[in-house]
C-alpha positions in Angstrom: 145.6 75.9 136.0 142.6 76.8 138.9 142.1 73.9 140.8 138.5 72.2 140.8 137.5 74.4 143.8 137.2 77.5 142.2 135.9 75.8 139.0 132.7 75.0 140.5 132.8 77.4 143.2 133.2 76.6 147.1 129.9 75.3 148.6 129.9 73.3 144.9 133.2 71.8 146.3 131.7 70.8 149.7 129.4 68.9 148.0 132.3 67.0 146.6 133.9 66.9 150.4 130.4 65.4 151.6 130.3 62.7 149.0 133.4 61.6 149.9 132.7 61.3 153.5 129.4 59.2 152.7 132.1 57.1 150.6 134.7 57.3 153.4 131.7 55.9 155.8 131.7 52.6 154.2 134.4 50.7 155.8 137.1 48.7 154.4 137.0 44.4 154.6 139.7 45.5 157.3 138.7 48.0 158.6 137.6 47.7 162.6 133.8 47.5 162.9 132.2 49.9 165.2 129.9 48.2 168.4 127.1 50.2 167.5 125.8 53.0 165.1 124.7 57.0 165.9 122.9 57.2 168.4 118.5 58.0 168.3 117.8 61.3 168.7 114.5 62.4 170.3 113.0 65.6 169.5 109.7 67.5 170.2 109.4 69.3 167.0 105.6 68.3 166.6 105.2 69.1 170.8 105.3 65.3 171.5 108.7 63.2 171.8 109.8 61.3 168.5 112.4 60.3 167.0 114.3 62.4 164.9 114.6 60.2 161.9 110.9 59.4 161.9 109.3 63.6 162.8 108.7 65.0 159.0 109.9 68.2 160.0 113.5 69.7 158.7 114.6 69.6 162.6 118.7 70.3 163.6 119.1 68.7 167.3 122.1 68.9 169.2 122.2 67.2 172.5 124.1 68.2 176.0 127.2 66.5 174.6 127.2 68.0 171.5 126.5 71.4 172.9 129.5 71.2 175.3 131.3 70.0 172.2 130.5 72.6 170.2 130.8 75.2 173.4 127.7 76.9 173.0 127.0 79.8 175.7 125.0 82.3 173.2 122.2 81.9 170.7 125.0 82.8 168.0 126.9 80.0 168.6 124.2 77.8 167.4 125.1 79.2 163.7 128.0 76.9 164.0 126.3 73.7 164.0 122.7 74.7 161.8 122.0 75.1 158.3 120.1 78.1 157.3 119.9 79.6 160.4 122.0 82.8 160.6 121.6 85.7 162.4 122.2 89.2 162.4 123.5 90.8 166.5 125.3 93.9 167.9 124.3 97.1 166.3 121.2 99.5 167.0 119.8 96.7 169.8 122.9 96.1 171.5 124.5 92.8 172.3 121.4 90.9 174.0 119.4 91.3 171.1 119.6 88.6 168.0 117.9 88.6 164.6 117.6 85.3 163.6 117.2 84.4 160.2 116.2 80.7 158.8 115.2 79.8 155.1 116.0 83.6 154.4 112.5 84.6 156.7 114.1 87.2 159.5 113.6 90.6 161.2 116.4 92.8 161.5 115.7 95.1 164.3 114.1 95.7 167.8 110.9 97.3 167.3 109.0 96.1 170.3 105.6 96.2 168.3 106.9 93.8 165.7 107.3 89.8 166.6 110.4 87.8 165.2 109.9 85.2 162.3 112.4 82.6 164.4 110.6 82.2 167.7 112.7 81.5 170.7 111.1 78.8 173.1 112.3 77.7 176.2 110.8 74.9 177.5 107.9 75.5 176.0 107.9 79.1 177.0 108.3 81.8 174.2 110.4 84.6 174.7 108.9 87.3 172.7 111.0 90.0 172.5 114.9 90.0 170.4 115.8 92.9 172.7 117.1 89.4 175.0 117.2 86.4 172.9 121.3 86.6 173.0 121.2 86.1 176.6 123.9 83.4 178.0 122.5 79.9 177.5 123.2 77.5 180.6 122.5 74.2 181.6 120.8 73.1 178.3 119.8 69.1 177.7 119.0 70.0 174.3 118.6 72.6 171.3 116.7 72.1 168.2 116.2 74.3 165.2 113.0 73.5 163.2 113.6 75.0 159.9 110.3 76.1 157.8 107.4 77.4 159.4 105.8 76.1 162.3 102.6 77.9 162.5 99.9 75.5 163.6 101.8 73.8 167.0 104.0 76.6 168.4 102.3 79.5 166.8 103.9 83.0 167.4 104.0 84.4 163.9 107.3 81.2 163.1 107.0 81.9 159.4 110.6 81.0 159.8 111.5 78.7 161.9 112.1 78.0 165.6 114.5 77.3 168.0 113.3 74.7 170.6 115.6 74.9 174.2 115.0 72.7 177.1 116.8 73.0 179.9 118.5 69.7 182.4 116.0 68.6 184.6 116.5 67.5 188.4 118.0 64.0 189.0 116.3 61.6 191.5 120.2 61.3 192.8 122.2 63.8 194.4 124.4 65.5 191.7 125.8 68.1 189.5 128.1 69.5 187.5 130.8 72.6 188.4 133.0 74.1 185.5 135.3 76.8 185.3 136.6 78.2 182.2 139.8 81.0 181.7 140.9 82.9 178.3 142.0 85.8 176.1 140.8 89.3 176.5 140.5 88.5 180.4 137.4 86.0 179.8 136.0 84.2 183.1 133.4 81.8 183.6 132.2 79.7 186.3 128.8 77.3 185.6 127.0 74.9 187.6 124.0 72.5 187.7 123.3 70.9 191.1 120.6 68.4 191.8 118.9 67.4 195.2 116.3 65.1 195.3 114.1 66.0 198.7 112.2 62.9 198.3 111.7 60.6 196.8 108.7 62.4 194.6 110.2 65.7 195.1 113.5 67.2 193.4 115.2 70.0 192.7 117.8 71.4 190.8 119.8 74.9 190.8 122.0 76.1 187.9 123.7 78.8 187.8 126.4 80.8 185.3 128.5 83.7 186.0 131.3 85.5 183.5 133.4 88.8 182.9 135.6 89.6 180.4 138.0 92.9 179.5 136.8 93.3 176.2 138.3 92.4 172.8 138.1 96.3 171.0 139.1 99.7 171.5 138.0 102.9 171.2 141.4 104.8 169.6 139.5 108.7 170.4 138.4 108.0 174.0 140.5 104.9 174.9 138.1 103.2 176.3 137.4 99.3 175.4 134.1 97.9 174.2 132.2 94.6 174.2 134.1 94.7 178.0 131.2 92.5 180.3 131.4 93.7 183.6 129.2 91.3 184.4 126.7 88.2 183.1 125.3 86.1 185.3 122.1 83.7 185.0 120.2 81.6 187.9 117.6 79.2 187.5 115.5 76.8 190.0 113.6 73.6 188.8 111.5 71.7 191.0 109.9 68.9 190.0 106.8 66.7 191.6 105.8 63.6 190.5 103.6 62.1 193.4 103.4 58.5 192.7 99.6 57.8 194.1 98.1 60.9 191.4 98.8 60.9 187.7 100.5 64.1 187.1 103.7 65.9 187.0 104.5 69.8 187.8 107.9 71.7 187.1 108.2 74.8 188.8 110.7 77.3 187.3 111.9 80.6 188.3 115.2 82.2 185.9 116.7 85.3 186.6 119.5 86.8 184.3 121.5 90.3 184.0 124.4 91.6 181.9 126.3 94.6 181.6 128.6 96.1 179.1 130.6 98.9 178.2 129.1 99.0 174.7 129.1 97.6 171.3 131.9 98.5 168.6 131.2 99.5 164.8 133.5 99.9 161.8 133.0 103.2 159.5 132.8 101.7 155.7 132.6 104.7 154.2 131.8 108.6 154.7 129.6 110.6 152.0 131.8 113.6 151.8 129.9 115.4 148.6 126.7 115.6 151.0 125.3 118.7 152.4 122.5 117.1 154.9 121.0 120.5 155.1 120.7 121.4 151.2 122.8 123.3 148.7 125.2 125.9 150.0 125.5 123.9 153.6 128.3 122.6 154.6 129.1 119.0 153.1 130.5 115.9 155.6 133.9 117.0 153.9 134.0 120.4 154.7 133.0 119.4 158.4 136.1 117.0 158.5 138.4 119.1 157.3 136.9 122.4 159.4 137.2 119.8 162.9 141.0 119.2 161.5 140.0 115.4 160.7 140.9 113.1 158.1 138.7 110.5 157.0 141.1 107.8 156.1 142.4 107.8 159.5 138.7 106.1 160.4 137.8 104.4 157.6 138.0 100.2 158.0 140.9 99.8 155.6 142.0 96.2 156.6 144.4 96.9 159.4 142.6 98.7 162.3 139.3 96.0 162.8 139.6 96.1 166.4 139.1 99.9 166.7 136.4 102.3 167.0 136.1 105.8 166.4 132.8 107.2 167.9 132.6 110.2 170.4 129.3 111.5 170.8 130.0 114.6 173.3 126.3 115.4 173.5 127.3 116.2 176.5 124.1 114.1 178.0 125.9 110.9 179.7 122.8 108.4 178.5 124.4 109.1 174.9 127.8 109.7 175.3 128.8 106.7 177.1 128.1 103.2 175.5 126.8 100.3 177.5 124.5 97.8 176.8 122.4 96.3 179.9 120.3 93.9 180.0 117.9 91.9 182.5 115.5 89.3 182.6 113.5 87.2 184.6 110.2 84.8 184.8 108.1 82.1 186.2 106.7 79.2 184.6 104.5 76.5 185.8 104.1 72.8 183.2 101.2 70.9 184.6 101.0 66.8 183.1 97.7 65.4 183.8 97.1 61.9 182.2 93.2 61.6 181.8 92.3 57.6 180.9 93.8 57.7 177.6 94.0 61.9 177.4 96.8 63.3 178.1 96.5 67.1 179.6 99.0 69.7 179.6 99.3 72.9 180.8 102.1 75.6 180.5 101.6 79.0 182.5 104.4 81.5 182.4 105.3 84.9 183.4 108.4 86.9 181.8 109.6 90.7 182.4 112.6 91.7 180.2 114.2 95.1 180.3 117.5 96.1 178.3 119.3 99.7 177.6 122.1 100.7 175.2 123.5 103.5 173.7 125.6 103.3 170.7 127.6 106.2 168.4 126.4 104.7 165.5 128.3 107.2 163.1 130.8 104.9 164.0 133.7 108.0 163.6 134.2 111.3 165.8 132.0 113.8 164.2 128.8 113.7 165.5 126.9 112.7 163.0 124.1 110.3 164.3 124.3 109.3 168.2 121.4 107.2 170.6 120.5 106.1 173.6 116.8 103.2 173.6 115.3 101.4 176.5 112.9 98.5 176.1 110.7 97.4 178.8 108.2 95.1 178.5 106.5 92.0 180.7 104.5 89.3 179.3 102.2 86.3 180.3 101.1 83.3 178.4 99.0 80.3 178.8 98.4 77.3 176.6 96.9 74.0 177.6 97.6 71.3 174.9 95.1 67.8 174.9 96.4 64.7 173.3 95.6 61.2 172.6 95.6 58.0 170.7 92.9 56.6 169.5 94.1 53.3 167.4 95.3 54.4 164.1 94.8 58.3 165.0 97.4 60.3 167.1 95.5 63.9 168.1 97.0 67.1 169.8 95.1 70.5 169.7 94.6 73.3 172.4 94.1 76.9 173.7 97.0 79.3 173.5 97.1 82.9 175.7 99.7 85.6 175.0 99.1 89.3 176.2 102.2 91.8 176.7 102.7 95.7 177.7 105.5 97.9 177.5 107.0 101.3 176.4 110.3 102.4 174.1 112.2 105.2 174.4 114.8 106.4 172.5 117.5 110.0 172.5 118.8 110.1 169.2 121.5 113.1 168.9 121.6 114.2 165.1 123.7 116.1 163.0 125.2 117.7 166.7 128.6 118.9 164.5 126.8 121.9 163.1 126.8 123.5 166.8 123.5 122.8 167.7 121.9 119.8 170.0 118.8 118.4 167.6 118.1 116.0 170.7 115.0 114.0 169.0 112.8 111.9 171.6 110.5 108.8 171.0 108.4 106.9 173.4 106.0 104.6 172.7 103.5 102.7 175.4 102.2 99.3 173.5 100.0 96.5 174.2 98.9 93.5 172.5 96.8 90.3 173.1 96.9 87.4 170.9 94.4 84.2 171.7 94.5 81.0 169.5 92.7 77.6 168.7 95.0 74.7 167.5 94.8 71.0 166.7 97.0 68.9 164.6 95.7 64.9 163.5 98.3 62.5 162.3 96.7 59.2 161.3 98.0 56.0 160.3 96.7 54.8 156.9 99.0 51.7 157.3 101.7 50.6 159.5 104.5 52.8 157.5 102.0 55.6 156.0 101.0 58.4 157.7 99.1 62.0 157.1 99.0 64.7 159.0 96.4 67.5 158.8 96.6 70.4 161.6 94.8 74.3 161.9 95.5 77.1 163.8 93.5 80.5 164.5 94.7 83.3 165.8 93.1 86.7 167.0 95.7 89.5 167.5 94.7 92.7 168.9 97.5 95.4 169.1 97.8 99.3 169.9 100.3 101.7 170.6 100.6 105.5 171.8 103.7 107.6 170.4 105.1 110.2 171.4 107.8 112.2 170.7 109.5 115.6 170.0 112.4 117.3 168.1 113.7 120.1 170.1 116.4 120.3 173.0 114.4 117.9 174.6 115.7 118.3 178.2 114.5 120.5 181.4 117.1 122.5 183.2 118.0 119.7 185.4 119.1 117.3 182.1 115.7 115.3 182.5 114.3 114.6 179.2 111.1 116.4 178.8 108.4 113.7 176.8 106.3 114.7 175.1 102.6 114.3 176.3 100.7 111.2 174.5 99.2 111.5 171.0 99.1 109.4 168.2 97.2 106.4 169.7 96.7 103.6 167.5 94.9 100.2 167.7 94.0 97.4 164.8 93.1 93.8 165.2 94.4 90.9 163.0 93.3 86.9 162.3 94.2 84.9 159.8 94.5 81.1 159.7 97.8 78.7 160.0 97.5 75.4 158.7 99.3 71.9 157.3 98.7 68.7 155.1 101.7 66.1 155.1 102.3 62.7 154.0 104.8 60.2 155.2 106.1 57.4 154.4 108.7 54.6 156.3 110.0 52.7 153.4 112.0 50.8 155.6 113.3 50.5 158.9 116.4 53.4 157.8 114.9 55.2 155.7 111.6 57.7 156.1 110.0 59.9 152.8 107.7 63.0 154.0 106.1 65.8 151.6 104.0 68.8 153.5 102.4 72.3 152.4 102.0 74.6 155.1 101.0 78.2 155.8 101.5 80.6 158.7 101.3 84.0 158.8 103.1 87.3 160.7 101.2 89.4 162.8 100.6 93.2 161.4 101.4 95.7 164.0 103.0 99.2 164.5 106.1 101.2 164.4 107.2 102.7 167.6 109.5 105.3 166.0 109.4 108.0 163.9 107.8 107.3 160.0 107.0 108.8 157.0 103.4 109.9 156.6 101.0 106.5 155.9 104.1 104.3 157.5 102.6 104.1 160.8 101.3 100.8 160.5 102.0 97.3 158.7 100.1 94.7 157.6 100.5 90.8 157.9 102.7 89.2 156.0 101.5 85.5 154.8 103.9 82.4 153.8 103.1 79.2 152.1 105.5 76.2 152.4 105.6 73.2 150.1 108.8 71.0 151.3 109.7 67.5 150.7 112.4 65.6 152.4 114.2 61.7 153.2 116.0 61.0 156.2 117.9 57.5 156.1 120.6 55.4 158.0 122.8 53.4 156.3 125.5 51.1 156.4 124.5 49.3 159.9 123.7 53.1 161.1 127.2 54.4 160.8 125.6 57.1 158.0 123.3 59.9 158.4 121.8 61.6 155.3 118.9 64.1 155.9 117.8 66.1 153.4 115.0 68.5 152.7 114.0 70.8 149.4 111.8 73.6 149.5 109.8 76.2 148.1 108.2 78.9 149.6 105.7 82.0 148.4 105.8 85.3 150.9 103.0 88.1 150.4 103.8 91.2 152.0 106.7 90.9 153.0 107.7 92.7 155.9 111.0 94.7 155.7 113.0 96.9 158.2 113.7 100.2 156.9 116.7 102.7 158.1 116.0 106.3 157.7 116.3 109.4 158.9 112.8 111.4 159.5 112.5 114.8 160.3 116.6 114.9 160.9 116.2 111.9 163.5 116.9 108.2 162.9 114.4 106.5 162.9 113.8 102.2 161.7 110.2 101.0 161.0 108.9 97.8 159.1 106.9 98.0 156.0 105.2 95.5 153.6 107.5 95.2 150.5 106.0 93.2 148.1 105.8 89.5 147.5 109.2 86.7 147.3 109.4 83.6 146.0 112.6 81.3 147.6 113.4 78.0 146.6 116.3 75.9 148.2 118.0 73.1 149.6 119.3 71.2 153.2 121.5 68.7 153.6 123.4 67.1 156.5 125.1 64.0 157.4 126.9 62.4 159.8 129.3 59.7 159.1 131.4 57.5 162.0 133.9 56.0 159.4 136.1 54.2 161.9 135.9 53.6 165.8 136.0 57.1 167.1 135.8 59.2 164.1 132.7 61.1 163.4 132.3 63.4 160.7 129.5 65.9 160.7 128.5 67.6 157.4 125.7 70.3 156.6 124.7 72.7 153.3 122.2 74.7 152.9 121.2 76.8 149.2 119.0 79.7 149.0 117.7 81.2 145.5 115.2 83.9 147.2 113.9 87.0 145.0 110.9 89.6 144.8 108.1 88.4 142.5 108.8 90.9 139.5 106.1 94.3 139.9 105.5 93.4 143.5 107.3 95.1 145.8 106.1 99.3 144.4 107.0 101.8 146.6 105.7 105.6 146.6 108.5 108.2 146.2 105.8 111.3 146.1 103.1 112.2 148.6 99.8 110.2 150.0 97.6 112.7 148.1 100.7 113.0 144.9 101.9 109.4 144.5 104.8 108.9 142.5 105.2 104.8 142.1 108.3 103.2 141.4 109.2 99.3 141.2 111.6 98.1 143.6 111.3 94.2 143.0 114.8 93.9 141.5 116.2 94.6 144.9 118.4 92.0 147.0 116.0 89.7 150.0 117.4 90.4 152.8 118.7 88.2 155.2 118.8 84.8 152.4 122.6 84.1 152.0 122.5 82.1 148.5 125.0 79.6 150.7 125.6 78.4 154.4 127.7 75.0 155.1 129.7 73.7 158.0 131.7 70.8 158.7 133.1 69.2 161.6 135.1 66.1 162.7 135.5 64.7 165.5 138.2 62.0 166.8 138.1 60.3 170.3 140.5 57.9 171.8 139.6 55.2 174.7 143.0 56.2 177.1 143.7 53.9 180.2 142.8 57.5 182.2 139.7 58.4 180.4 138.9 59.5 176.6 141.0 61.9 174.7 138.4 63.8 172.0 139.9 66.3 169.1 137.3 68.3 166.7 138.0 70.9 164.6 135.1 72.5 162.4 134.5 75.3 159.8 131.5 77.1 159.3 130.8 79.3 156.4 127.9 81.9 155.2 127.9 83.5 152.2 127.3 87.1 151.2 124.0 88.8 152.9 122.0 92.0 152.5 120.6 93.2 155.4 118.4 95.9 153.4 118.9 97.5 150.1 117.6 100.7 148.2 116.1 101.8 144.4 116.8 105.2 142.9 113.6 107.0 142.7 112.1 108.4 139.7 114.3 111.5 138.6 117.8 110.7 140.9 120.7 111.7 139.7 123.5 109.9 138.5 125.3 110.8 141.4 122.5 109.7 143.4 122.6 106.4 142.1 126.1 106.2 142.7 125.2 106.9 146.3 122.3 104.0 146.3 125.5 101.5 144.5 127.4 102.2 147.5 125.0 102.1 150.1 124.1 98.7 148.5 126.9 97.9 149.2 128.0 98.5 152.8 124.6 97.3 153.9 126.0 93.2 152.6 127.8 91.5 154.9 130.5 89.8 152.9 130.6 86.2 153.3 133.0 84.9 156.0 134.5 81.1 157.4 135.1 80.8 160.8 137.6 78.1 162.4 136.7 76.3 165.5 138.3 73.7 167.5 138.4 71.6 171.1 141.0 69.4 172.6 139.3 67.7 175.6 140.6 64.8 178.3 137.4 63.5 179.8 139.1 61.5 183.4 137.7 58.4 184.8 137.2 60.5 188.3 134.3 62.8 186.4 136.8 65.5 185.7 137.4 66.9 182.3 140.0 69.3 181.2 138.9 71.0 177.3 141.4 73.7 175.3 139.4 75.9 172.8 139.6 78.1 170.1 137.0 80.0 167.9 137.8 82.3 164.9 141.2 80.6 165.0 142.2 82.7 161.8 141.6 85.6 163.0 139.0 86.3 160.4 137.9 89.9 160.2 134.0 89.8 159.9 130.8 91.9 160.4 127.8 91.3 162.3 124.9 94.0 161.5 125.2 97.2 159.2 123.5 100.4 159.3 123.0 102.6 156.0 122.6 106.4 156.9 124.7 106.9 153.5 122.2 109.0 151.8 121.0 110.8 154.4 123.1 111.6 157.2 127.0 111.0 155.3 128.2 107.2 156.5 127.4 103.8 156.8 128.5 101.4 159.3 129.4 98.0 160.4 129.3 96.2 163.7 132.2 94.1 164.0 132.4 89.8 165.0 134.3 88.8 167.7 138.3 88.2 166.7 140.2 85.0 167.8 139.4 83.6 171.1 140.7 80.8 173.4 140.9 79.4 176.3 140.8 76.2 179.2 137.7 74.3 181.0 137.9 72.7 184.0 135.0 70.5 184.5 134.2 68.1 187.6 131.1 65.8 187.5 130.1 64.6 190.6 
């Protein structure tokens, strides 16, 4: 007989599981009472402080505590604790880059002319390129993922979402925090956060983070290991100035990271060996195999060899034969408070520069098939002065925002090298953009407990781009690579509005209705690499958001329910494309029709007796094209041939995502004993799909089913746990363990199946562990 669980399916059965901890949360007429309820948690989803179960935004907040719980030190660790959010990492933009997905709105690659639809913001600060959102994450006071878009306060093309970081700021006491960490696969870390007050309207702090590790796969041709850090390190400086006789306050920031690694791993899922890349009567992928004495099964992924690669370039050019991944970054930023009367002024001023390198066989097996080696560089400055006041029943923020960037790409992509020739294929692409913006956002109180909120946004964008490129040898006698002089310049402007009308309501003192529709819209923009004629250039995409959601406490605050449903409408889409053009591989964004989504979020937090907490989330996606939207060309500009691809899988919209936690803590006579253990689940997810054109072939379709295929990520649950002794003295002691299973999982795919012969898969991290010493002084 199947048991309930796969009768209704497994995020069904969580459901189940989170009823009965809402039951569980109720206690017994004997059972112990707790002194007080969950905790208030403040947030600045709306750019203002409020609390969280009063802000009508769908809003995930985890605090210090619940960070160091949870051991985040990477964006991707946030997954474990968010609903929605996943992300996509490794693969053709190397470990510091992340593709973060929320509500099934996402890019999935690391053009540096395209913006993400989850913005990363660091105290304010946006960090515009995903080339180095992974970057390690230190000395946080709090993270928050605001789900939905979030286009009239922070702006930045969020159609999706964004994830809100602020970092500890400087105590008025001498202080700090050290913390040392050991584990598997040689992992060491050492962190620390030190404040010094200089006076008494003067302080500073320094953080710092430094970590190695030996790497946790190997490469079975070359034997060398990959994801092996040689070294990741991150500094920041905070000083803070709050002169008691003048009404402001300015934080002075300077960050500066680096890391550097021997390269990123990838699975082959499976090799095309009926395809002759070069036509009838060429060679196929099979015949290459078996003429190089190879044998494909010995590289396929079959279930036992998940910590190997198989790549070997020999291009014989070092920048693509041997895989690294570097990365650095650093900036400035200057907040400015100014209370005016009953105006409050402030001012955010910021400089970045971000530079990263990888190469990457990304044929993932020892013919060389498809090899690369990218650089992005780019440096950025922003400026946004926000005003905001009260004005009896009316609560007003609105404001000026600055962004301007510059740059260049370059890529060395080594194709089709097994058929005894070099086809070295060069990009480089020099970009700019400006974007200005207007904002203001009015919530007013109709009555003590109703509210509405009505806020616009205006953007100007103004983009261009020079390409450049060649196919050819590419190299001068002394192995420099020979560029190609500039052509192909390219310039557009775009502006469009973002805007918002909500209602909310405070039924009682627990509980709290809101309703909201909201657009925003992405920026159009460019493709820095190689695309079929009329690809060039994209258009914006534009997303409307209708979402209503209750957030209530319960028995005596001891039960947390939020919850939020949704429905949003997407025109033009823009979707990454893999291809190979002109025998070089190439990824570029297009428009792809129109999508409709619809879903669910819940989460709740229950403390069912003293010291237990359980912490519950789901999330439900139902996301499709709007049938006859999404018509692609498979002819000519001046011969069209249309065909209808709206049937195709959304990308990055896993129907499914839930996680759930517990947490137990004991009040010892030395300090507090705390125990959690969590699972965290996402379902199956395309990362990019494919139609057969008119005229294919069943064997070409058959190609397109299996390409498909290998370009899901098959859904995955991932075990994590901590064991922590928290001493009276301010030292703590934690054991931890992520991926305790051992689950065998992929992080990013790449389909070159119908092109180039294979289609690959970057692999997760296996099971790691280890011990943190921590001292709190």
């Amino acid at each position: 007989m199947r048991s309930i669980k796969h009768i209704i399916g497994p995020s069904a059965f969580v459901l189940c599981s989170l009823s009965s901890a809402i039951a569980a949360a109720q206690p017994a007429n004997n059972a112990p009472q707790h002194a007080r309820g969950l905790e208030e948690i403040v947030v600045t989803a709306r750019r203002s402080e409020e609390s969280l179960q009063s802000t009508p935004v769908a809003v995930a907040a985890l605090s210090k505590e619940a960070l160091e719980k949870a051991r985040v030190t990477q964006v991707v660790d946030l997954v474990r604790a968010t609903p929605t959010l996943t992300l996509s990492t490794a693969g053709p933009g190397g470990t510091g880059a992340i593709f973060l997905a929320i509500r099934g709105q996402s890019k999935s690659e690391a053009n540096s002319a395209t913006d993400a639809a989850v913005a990363i913001y660091v105290n304010g600060v946006n960090y515009a390129r995903m080339t180095s959102g992974n970057f390690a994450l230190f000395d946080l006071a709090q993270a928050e993922v605001l789900r939905g878009p979030q286009g009239t306060l922070f702006g930045r093309n969020t159609t999706g979402g964004a994830l809100n970081l602020s970092t500890v700021q400087p105590g008025s006491e001498f202080g700090g925090t050290l913390k040392a960490s050991v584990g598997n696969f040689g992992s060491r870390l050492v962190e620390s956060g030190i404040d010094i007050p200089l006076t008494d309207e003067l302080a500073l702090r320094v953080a710092g983070k430094y970590e190695t590790n030996d790497g946790a796969f190997d490469n079975a041709v070359t034997g060398k290991s990959f994801k092996e850090l040689d070294k990741g390190w991150g500094a920041r400086a905070t000083l803070n100035w709050e002169p008691s006789n003048l009404p402001i306050r300015l934080s002075l920031v300077a960050d500066k990271a680096e890391f550097e690694d021997n390269g990123s791993p990838s699975a082959l899922r499976a090799i095309n060996q009926d395809l002759a890349p070069f036509g009838p009567g060429t060679p196929t992928i099979g015949q290459l195999y078996a003429l190089n004495g190879l044998n494909v099964d010995d590289f396929l992924y079959n279930g036992r060899n998940f910590d190997k690669a198989y790549g070997d370039p020999q291009t014989g050019y070092s920048l693509v034969d041997d895989p690294y991944n570097i990365g650095e970054q650093e900036g400035l930023a200057a907040t400015l408070e100014w209370d005016i009367g009953d105006w409050s002024l402030k001012s955010i001023t910021a400089w970045r520069s971000n530079y990263s390198t990888n190469s990457l066989d990304i044929d993932a097996n020892p013919l060389r098939l498809l090899g690369f080696y990218s650089v992005y560089d780019q440096e950025q400055f922003s400026q946004e002065l926000q005003l905001s006041t009260t004005i009896g029943a009316l609560d007003f923020i609105g404001g000026l925002f600055y962004f301007e960037e510059e740059g260049d790409e370059r890529s060395i992509s080594d194709s089709f090298g097994v058929f005894g020739f070099i086809p070295i294929g060069l990009t480089l692409s020099d970009f700019e953009s400006e974007s200005k913006a207007v904002f203001g956002q009015v919530n007013y109180n109709f009555t003590p407990k109703l509210r509405g909120t009505l806020g616009y946004r205006y953007t100007w964008d103004d983009r261009s781009i020079t390409r450049r490129g060649q196919l050819g040898y590419g190299l001068n006698p002394n192995g420099s690579v020979a560029w190609a002089e500039g052509r192909d310049p390219f310039d557009e402007s775009f502006s469009y509005p973002a805007w918002i009308v909500g209602l909310d309501y405070q039924v009682t003192d627990d509980m709290f209705l809101y309703t909201k529709v909201g657009r925003a819209s992405m920026a159009g923009g460019f493709n820095t690499r190689p695309t079929p004629p009329g690809r060039e250039a994209f258009d914006p995409e534009e997303l409307t958001d209708f979402e209503v959601g209750m957030k209530l406490d319960s028995f005596d605050g001891r039960l947390r329910t939020n919850v939020a449903l949704f429905a949003i409408e997407t025109k033009g889409v823009q979707r990454i494309v893999n291809a190979v053009v002109d025998n070089v591989s190439s990824q570029y964004a297009q428009n792809a029709g129109d999508t409709r989504t619809y879903g669910f979020e819940l989460e709740t937090t229950a403390l069912p007796w003293d010291g237990m907490e359980l912490s519950a989330s789901v999330a439900y996606l139902d996301a499709n094209y709007k049938n006859g939207t999404f018509i692609d060309n498979a002819g000519t500009l001046d011969d069209p041939i249309p065909y209808d691809r709206s049937a195709e899988v959304v990308p990055n919209a896993p129907e499914w995502t839930y996680n759930i936690t517990a947490s137990q803590s004991f009040d010892l006579e030395l300090g507090t004993l705390n125990a959690q253990l969590g699972y965290a689940y996402v379902d199956d997810k395309s990362l990019s799909a494919e139609t057969a054109r008119p005229g294919a072939t069943d064997a070409q379709r058959q190609d397109i089913a299996l390409a498909n295929k290998y370009m899901t990520l098959e859904s995955y649950g991932l075990w994590n746990s901590r064991l922590s002794m928290d001493f009276r003295n301010g030292v703590s002691v934690a054991l931890w363990g992520h991926n305790l299973s051992d689950e065998e999982y992929f992080t990013f795919a790449f389909n070159a199946y119908s092109a180039i012969g294979f289609a690959m898969q970057s692999q997760g991290m296996p099971r790691t562990y280890g011990i943190d010493v921590k001292y709190d002084f």
